[in-house]
N, C-alpha and C positions, 0 to 999 in steps of 0.2 A: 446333104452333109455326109461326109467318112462318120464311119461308128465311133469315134471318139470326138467328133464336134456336135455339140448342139447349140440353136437358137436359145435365147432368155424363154421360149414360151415353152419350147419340148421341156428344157429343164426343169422347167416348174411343173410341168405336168406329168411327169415321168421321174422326178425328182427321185426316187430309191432306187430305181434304173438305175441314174447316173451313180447315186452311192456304188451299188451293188459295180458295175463298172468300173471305176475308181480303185475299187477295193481288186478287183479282181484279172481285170485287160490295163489299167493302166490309168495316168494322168487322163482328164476329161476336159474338152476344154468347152468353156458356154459365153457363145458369141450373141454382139448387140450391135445391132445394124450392121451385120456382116462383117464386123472387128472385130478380133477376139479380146473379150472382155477379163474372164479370169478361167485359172483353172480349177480345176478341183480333184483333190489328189486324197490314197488314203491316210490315214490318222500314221500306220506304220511306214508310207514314204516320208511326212511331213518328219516322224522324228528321226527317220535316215539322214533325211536332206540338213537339217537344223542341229543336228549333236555337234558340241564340240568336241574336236580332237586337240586333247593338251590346253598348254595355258599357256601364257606370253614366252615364260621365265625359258618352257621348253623349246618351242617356235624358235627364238635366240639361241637357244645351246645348240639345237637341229642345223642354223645357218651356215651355208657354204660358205661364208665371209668369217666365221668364228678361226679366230688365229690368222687372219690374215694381215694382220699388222696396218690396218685400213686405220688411217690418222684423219680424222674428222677434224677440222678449223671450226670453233664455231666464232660468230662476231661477236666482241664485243658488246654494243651500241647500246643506249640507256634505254629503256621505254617513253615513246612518247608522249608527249603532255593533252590532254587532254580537258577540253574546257567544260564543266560542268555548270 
């Protein structure tokens, strides 16, 4: 295995390794049956990866289509009926 794959069995046996790892060379990944199963990343990549940038209202005002005069049709049609 490359130094950043390990088996379900290295990882549990070595389990702070892999922290220590994670934390330090990068994403870790621990494979089961020779598929990669999950990775294991540090605490400070997870909230890199998972922060939001902005909120909706901003994403909308940021869009290259703001002012573009883009005329959306929507349908009419009722909802339909549904048997309960």
């Amino acid at each position: 295995m490359s130094e950043d794959t390990w088996t379900v069995a290295e990882a549990k046996a070595k389990f702070s390794e892999v922290i220590d790892m994670a934390q330090n060379a990068g994403p870790q990944t621990i494979t089961r049956n020779g598929h990669s199963a999950v990775v294991v990343v540090s605490a400070l990549e997870w909230e890199r990866k998972t922060k939001r940038n902005g909120n909706l209202a901003e994403f909308f005002a940021a869009s290259p289509l703001r002012g573009s005069k883009l005329n959306v049709v929507r349908a009419k049609d009722t909802p339909r009926k549904v048997d309960l």
